[in-house]
C-alpha positions as CSV (number, residue, x, y, z in Angstrom):
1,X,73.0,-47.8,-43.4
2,X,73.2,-51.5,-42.1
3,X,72.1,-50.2,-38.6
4,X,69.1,-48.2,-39.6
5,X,71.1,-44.8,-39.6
6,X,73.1,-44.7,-36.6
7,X,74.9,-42.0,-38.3
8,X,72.0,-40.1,-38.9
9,X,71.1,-40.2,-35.8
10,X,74.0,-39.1,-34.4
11,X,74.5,-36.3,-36.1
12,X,70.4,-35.2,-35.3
13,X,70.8,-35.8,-32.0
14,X,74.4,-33.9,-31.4
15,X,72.4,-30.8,-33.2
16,X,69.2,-31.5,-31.5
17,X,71.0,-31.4,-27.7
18,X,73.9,-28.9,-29.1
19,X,74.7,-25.6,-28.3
20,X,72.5,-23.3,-31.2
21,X,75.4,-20.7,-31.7
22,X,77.9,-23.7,-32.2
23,X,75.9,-26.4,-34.3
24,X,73.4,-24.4,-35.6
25,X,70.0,-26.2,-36.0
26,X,67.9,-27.4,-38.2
27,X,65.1,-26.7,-40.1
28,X,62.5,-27.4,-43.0
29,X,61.4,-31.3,-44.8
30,X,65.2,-32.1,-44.0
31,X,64.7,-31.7,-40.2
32,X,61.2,-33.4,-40.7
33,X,62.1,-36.9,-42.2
34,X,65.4,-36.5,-39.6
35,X,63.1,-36.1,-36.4
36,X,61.0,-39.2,-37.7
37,X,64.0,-41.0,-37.8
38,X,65.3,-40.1,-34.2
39,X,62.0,-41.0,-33.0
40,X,62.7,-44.4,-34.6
41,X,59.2,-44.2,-36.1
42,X,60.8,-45.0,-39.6
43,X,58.1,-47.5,-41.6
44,X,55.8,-48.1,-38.6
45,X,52.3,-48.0,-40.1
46,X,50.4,-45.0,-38.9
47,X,53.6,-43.2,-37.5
48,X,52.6,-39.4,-37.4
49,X,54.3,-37.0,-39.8
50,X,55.8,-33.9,-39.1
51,X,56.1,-30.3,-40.6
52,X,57.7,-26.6,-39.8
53,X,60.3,-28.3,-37.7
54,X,63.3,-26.8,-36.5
55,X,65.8,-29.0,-34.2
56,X,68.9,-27.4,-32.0
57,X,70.0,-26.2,-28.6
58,X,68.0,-28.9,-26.5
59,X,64.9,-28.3,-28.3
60,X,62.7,-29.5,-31.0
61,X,59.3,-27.5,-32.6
62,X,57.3,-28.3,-35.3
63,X,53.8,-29.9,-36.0
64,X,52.8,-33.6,-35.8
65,X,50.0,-35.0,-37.8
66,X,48.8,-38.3,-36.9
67,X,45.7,-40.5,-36.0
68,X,45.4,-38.3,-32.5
69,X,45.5,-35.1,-34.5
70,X,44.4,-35.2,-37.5
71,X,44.2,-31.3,-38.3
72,X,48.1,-31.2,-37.1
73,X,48.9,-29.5,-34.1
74,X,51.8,-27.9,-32.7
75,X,54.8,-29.7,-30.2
76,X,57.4,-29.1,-28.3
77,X,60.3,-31.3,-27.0
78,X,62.7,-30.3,-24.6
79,X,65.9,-32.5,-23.8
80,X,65.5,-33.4,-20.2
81,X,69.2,-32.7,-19.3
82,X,68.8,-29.3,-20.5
83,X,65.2,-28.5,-18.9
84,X,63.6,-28.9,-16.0
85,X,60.4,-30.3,-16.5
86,X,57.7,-28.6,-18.4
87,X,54.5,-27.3,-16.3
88,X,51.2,-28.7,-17.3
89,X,50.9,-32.4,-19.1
90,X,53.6,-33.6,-20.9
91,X,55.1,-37.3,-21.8
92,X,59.0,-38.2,-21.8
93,X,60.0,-39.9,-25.2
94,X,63.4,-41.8,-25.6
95,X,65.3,-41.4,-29.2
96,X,67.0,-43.2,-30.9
97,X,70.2,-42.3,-29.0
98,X,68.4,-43.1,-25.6
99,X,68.5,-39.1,-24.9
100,X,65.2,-38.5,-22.8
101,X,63.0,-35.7,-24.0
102,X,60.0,-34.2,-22.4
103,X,57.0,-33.8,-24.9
104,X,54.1,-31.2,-24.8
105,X,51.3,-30.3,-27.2
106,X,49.3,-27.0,-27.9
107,X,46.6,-26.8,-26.0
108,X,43.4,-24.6,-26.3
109,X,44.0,-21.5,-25.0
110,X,41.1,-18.0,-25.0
111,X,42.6,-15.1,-26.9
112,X,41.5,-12.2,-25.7
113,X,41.4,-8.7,-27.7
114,X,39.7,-5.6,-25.4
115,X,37.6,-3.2,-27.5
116,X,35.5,0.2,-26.7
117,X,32.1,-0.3,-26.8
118,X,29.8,2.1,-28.3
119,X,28.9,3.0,-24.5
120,X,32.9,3.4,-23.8
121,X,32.7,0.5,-22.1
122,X,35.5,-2.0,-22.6
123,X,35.0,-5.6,-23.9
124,X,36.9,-8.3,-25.4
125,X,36.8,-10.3,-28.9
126,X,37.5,-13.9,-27.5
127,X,38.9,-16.6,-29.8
128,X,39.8,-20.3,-28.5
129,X,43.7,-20.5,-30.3
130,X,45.9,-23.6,-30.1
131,X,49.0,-22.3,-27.9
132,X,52.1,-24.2,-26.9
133,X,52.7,-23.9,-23.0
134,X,55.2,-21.5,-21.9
135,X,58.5,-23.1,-22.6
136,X,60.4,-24.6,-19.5
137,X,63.0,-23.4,-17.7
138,X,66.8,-24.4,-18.8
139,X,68.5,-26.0,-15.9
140,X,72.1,-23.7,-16.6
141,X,69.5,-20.9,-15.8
142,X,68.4,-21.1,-12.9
């Protein structure tokens, strides 16, 4: 405890870059106040908060609330060692275990749903949806 949960942490981040079928992962408010922790964003005023987190086999999903999105939207984190680098924007974020992380947020995205006009022509319902980009590539796959 004297060193702000270097335990903690360890364990986290040996799930969080573990092998799923082997460490499992983890999920719910438990993963939530753990990923806030290996963020080292423990009592910093305005840290975001996070929710529907789930944490294992190089990867870490959830949604962040904070000053930037208010509403919550959804994240993605892939451990750098593990992925190749994400397309689109993304930032790289260091833990609390110096592991390296890539970062990417939803971004708005048109759904499109085709319908059969009253003419029999086709047309489309379009909706504006918050979407995570396609996940990356893992680097033993390729």
């Amino acid at each position: 405890m004297k060193k702000g949960g270097d335990f903690a942490n360890g364990v986290t981040g040996a799930v969080a870059k573990g092998n799923i079928s082997y460490t499992g992962s983890m999920t719910g408010s438990q993963a939530a106040q753990a990923l806030t922790s290996y963020l080292g964003q423990t009592g910093i005023p305005d840290a975001p908060s996070y929710s529907g987190v789930e944490i294992g086999g190089g990867r870490i999903t959830g949604t962040e609330t904070s000053v930037d999105y208010p509403n919550g939207t959804a994240f993605g984190m892939y451990n750098t060692e593990q992925y190749m680098a994400p397309e689109g924007n993304y930032e790289t974020v260091t833990t609390a275990d110096n592991a390296t992380w890539y970062k990417q947020y939803a971004v708005d995205t048109v759904d499109r749903t085709p319908y059969m006009t009253g003419e029999g022509r086709i047309a489309y319902h379009e909706n504006i949806v918050q979407k995570l980009p396609d996940m990356p590539k893992r680097k033993d796959r390729v």
